[in-house]
C-alpha positions as CSV (number, residue, x, y, z in Angstrom):
1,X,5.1,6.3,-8.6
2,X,2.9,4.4,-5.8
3,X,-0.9,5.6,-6.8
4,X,-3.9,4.0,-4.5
5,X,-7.8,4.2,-6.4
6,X,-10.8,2.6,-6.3
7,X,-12.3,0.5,-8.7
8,X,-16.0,0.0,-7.6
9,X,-15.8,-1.3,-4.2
10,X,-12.6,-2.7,-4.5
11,X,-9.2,-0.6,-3.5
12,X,-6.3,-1.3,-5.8
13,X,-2.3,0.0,-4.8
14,X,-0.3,0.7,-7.8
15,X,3.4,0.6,-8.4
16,X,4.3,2.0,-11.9
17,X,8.3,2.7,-12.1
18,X,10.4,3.8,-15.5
19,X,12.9,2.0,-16.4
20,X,15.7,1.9,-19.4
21,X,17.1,-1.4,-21.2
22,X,19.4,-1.0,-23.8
23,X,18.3,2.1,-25.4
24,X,14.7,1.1,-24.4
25,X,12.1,2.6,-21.8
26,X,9.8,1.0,-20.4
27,X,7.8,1.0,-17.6
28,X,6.9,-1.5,-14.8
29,X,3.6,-1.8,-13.2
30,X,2.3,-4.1,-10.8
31,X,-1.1,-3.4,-8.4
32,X,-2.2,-5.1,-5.0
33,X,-5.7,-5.5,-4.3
34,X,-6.5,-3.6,-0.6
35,X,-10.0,-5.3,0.0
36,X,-8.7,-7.8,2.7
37,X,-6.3,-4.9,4.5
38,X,-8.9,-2.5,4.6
39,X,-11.6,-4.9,6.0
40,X,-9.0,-5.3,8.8
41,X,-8.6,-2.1,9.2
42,X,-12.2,-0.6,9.6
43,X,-12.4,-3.8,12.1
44,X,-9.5,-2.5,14.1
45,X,-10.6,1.2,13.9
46,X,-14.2,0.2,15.3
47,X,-12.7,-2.0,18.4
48,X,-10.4,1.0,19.1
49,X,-13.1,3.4,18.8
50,X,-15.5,1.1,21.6
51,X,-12.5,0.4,23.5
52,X,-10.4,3.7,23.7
53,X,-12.9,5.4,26.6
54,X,-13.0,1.6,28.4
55,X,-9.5,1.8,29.1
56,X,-9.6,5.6,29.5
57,X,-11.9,4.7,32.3
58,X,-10.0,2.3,34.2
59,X,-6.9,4.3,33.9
60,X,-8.6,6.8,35.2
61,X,-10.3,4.8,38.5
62,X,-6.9,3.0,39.0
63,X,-5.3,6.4,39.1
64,X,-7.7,8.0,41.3
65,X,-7.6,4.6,43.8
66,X,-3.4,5.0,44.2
67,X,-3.8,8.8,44.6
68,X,-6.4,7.8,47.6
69,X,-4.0,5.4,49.3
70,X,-1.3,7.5,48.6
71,X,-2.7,10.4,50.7
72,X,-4.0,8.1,53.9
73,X,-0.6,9.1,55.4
74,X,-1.2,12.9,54.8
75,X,-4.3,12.9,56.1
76,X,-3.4,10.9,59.5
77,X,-0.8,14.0,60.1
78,X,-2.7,16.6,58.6
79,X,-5.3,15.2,61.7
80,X,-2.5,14.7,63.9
81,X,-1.7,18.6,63.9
């Protein structure tokens, strides 16, 4: 059983699994401390969250720039006629 909690400020991941030995249960447990993946991961969520409409931008002004070159030739016949 994989359980995640907090304890305070800090986040803790649990691994608790039965197991049998010679007529015996018992049961396993070992817990990894989150603090230093979840520190990386509110950084990486804040740089996404400035940088996600900065590259929706330029996608969006490269797009319209190869749409404009793309149509010089329709508009030279579209003149032509």
């Amino acid at each position: 059983m994989l359980t995640e909690f907090h304890q305070g400020i800090h986040h803790v991941r649990v691994l608790a699994y039965p197991i049998a030995c010679r007529g015996n249960r018992y049961s396993v447990q070992t817990g990894l401390a989150l603090d230093k993946s979840m520190v990386l991961l509110a950084d990486f969520r804040t740089k996404l969250l400035l940088l996600a409409p900065i590259v929706i931008l330029l996608a969006a002004a490269g797009g319209h720039a190869m749409r404009s070159r793309g149509m010089v030739p329709v508009r030279a016949s579209v003149r032509v006629l």
